[in-house]
Structures are given as structure tokens and as C-alpha cells.
C-alpha angles and dihedrals in degrees: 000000000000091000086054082060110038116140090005114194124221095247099051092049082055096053090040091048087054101064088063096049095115093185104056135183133046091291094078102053085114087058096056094041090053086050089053095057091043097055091036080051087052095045089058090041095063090056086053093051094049090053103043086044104025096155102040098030102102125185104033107137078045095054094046085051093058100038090051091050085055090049091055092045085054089043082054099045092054096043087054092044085053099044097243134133110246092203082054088052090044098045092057080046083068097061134071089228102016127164121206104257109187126231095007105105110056093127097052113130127209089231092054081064098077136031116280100250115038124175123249110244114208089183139028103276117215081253091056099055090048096059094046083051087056091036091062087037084059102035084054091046084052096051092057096037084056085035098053101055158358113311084216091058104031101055095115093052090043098046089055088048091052093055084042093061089034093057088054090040083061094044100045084042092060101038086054086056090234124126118234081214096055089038088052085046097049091046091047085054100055096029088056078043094065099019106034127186087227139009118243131171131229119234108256099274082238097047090123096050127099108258089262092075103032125100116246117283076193140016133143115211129192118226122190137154122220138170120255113193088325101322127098121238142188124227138179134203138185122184087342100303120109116254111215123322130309108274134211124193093262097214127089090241109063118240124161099255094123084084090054098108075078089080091050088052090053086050088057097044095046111020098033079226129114118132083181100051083041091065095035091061089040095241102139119161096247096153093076098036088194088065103038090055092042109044109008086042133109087267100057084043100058084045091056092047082042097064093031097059089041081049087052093052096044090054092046081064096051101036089275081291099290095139086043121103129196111286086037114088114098109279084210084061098052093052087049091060084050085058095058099053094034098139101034139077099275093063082080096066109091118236097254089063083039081061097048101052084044096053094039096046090045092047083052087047092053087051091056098045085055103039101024094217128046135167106237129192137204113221105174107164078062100037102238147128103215116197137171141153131312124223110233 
């Protein structure tokens, strides 16, 4: 993705930035601004980590990287609500005494915005916590300047508030060591990761492997809870065979998550990943014994039921996401879930298709909470766990 943005220009960041604005029109200036504090608050934040835990603290140039490139897209969001340019913002940045000029600057780049070699910085450097100190001041002074009257009216006050805060966006950016341009491209790079132009779906991780090894394209299983001598158990079949053993919750409050197999089917069916499945059916890639210890292993398996049980706790909080559409999970969540899988194969799935098998598994889960017992099916060439009822 970095070549599709080489030498971006400010401009285009900002009309690539606005495909993924999810809260859109004049109304929701007061959203933006509150996401400006909160990125500008993140960005000081990660100075204060690195200080208090300068030798355990990793990631840090990363993380600043990634906080400076949401305060741009937020940069970006105001200066559109207000129907400003944000190269013309940028370019009186630029200049001790600059004044916003309108429709001058199209060809600005990102990189044009800092001096051609700047320092890595491997800790927060006494420069660095002094423009973020200006860069709150202004971002305040910005908040009252939007608060106190009509964006209509106000531009031009506006417009000299927002050069105020870019111009300690660049210098906070360099200080830190860390290029706007690196930090745009970065943004551009997880926002099209949650929010992508287009969805496109990643080739099955086995698709080069003989049938044998490869998880099912397409499998309907059946799902059903009885009672064994007074205690509820679940149990799955498929053509008649029986699929695993019979499951209880596991835990002294009872929960449900003895129908949670149903989450590893929705991996299989929309990620065309389950270490767990993969051992259940027995199809274990045993032909490439590097892979089938690394990623079909116990290991990969206690991460999948890992994710899936942290998963479990987040949704008892939000109604297991049955109020929730497609575009609103956390995006904090879902790279969470990255997290977890960070070193294996499903790192690879990008957090829109992470979302999906979320939001579908969980919509299975809340069937079977309310019928105790479903037919599912894994439809993987369209992407989709299928379910409906079961005839007794």
C-alpha cells in the first residue's frame, strides 16, 4: 500500500481520509473536536508511558506514529466540516506569519511539510514535550473558538486556529523524529483496514493444499442441547456422525458458552481459519510439518479459544452485539483481536473480515440462546454462516 501513496500529497490524504468519515455533515463538528482531544490526549500519553517505563515500554516511535497520523485525519475531518482546504491550512502552517489563501496549494505534499533528514528519536526528547504542550494549548483554543459561534461565520477564525494547531502538529511531528508523511500513510493503512473501499476477500490460507487438509468450503452441522441425568448438555452433528464431545459452559454461572463452537465455525466460514476446527475434523496440514506444528498446533489452538473466550466477555457487556451493524464494532476490539493472533496466519485477515466473522458468529450464538438447538452452515466461497432452525 505504501507505493499507492508515495509522495502523497496533502490533499489527496484528506480525500482519501474522507471516505472513511463515518459521521458526516455540519452536525457533527462536536464529534470531530472530541476526537481531536482524544487523539491529541493519546499522543501525550505515549510520552508519559515511555518515561514512566522507559525500559519495558515497546513501540513507542510506532505508537506516536500512529497517534500523529489520527490527529491529521481529525485535522482533516474539522477543516471539511468547516469547508476549508486542508493543503491551504497546511501551506500557512508553513509560514512564521502565515494567512489562510484559498485554492493555492493542490499540489502540496506531506513530505514538503518537514526538513528532509530528521533524527530518529528512540525517547521523548525535552522539544518534543513542549510541542505537545502547545499542541493541547492550541487544540483548547480551537475547541472554544468552534464552541463560541456559527461555523458559517467564524471560518476565518477557525481557519487561523487550525494553522495554529498544524503548525504544532509539524513540529511535534519532527521533534518526535517521526514523518507526517509515514504517520498519513500509516493512518490511511488501518483506517482502509477497518473501513475498506472495497471488500475483497483473501484466498482460503489452504488453498494450495489437497482436499484432505483443507478446512470445509461447506459443511452443515447440526447443533442441539439435551439433558443428560439433570444437566444440560451441548451436542453437534454432522451427517449423522457426531462432531467433537458434548460441552457445558465450564464456568459456575451459567452462560451459554457451551454453543460456542459456533464462533470457530464462523472463523471457518469467513476467515478460512480455525486451528481448533482444523483439529476437531482431523485436517491437519501434515503434509508441511513446519506448518502443521506451527499454525494447526496446540498452541494455535489455545490462541483461537483465547480470543474467542475474551471475545465472549467483551459481547456479555453489549448485548453479544445484537444491536451492533457491520462498520460498528471498536475498532480498538478488533485490533485487539490482531493482537492476539499477532504471529500467526490470521494476522493476515484484515479487520473488516475479523468483523464479519465476529458479528455473524455472534448473530448464530443469539439463535441458539433463543432455540437451543439450529442447523448452521459453512459457506465459505460466499463468506457466510448460514443457520436456521432444527426440527425436533
Amino acid at each position: 500500500m505504501k507505493d499507492e501513496f508515495e509522495a502523497l500529497t496533502v490533499d489527496h490524504y484528506a480525500s482519501e481520509a474522507a471516505r472513511t468519515d463515518q459521521r458526516k455533515g455540519s452536525g457533527t463538528v462536536g464529534f470531530t473536536m472530541l476526537g481531536l482531544f482524544g487523539e491529541t490526549g493519546s499522543l501525550l500519553a505515549e510520552a508519559k508511558k515511555k518515561q514512566r517505563d522507559a525500559a519495558s515500554y515497546l513501540g513507542y516511535a510506532e505508537a506516536v506514529a500512529e497517534e500523529i497520523g489520527d490527529v491529521l485525519w481529525y485535522l482533516a475531518a474539522i477543516a471539511r466540516r468547516h469547508r476549508l482546504i486542508l493543503s491551504d491550512i497546511a501551506a500557512a502552517a508553513l509560514e512564521r506569519d502565515g494567512e489562510y489563501a484559498a485554492g493555492a496549494n493542490g499540489s502540496l505534499s506531506l513530505h514538503a511539510l518537514q526538513p528532509a533528514h530528521i533524527p530518529l528519536a528512540k525517547a521523548p526528547m525535552p522539544e518534543f514535550e513542549h510541542s505537545l504542550l502547545a499542541l493541547a494549548g492550541e487544540v483548547g483554543l480551537l475547541a472554544r473558538e468552534i464552541e463560541g459561534g456559527n461555523s458559517t461565520r467564524h471560518r476565518t477564525e477557525v481557519a487561523e486556529r487550525l494553522i495554529a494547531v498544524m503548525r504544532c502538529v509539524i513540529r511535534a511531528s519532527t521533534d518526535s523524529g517521526i514523518t507526517i508523511e509515514a504517520a498519513a500513510i500509516k493512518n490511511l493503512q488501518k483506517i482502509f483496514d477497518r473501513w475498506p473501499r472495497e471488500r475483497i476477500y483473501p484466498p482460503a490460507f489452504d488453498a494450495d493444499k489437497d482436499t484432505e487438509e483443507q478446512l470445509p468450503r461447506s459443511m452443515q452441522i447440526d447443533i442441539y442441547e439435551r439433558n443428560v441425568r439433570g444437566r444440560d448438555y451441548v451436542f453437534q452433528r454432522s451427517r449423522g456422525v457426531y462432531v467433537g464431545d458434548r460441552l457445558t459452559d465450564n464456568a459456575i454461572e451459567a452462560d451459554d458458552y457451551r454453543f460456542h463452537d459456533v464462533f470457530h465455525y464462523a472463523y471457518v466460514a469467513v476467515l478460512g481459519w480455525s486451528p481448533v476446527i482444523r483439529a476437531l475434523l482431523r485436517l491437519k496440514r501434515k503434509s508441511d510439518p513446519k506448518l502443521d506444528e506451527a499454525e494447526d498446533g496446540a498452541r494455535a489452538i489455545l490462541i483461537e479459544e483465547g480470543v474467542t473466550s475474551w471475545l465472549f466477555g467483551q459481547a456479555q457487556q453489549l448485548n453479544f452485539f445484537e444491536d451492533v451493524k457491520r462498520g460498528g464494532l471498536p475498532l480498538d476490539m478488533l485490533k485487539h483481536v490482531r493482537q492476539f493472533v499477532a504471529g500467526y496466519e490470521a494476522d493476515r485477515c484484515p479487520l473488516w473480515l475479523w468483523e464479519e466473522a465476529i458479528l455473524q458468529g455472534y448473530a448464530a450464538f443469539r439463535f441458539l440462546q433463543k432455540n437451543r438447538r439450529a442447523r448452521i452452515t459453512i459457506d465459505f466461497d460466499r463468506r457466510r454462516l448460514r443457520i436456521k432452525e432444527l426440527p425436533q
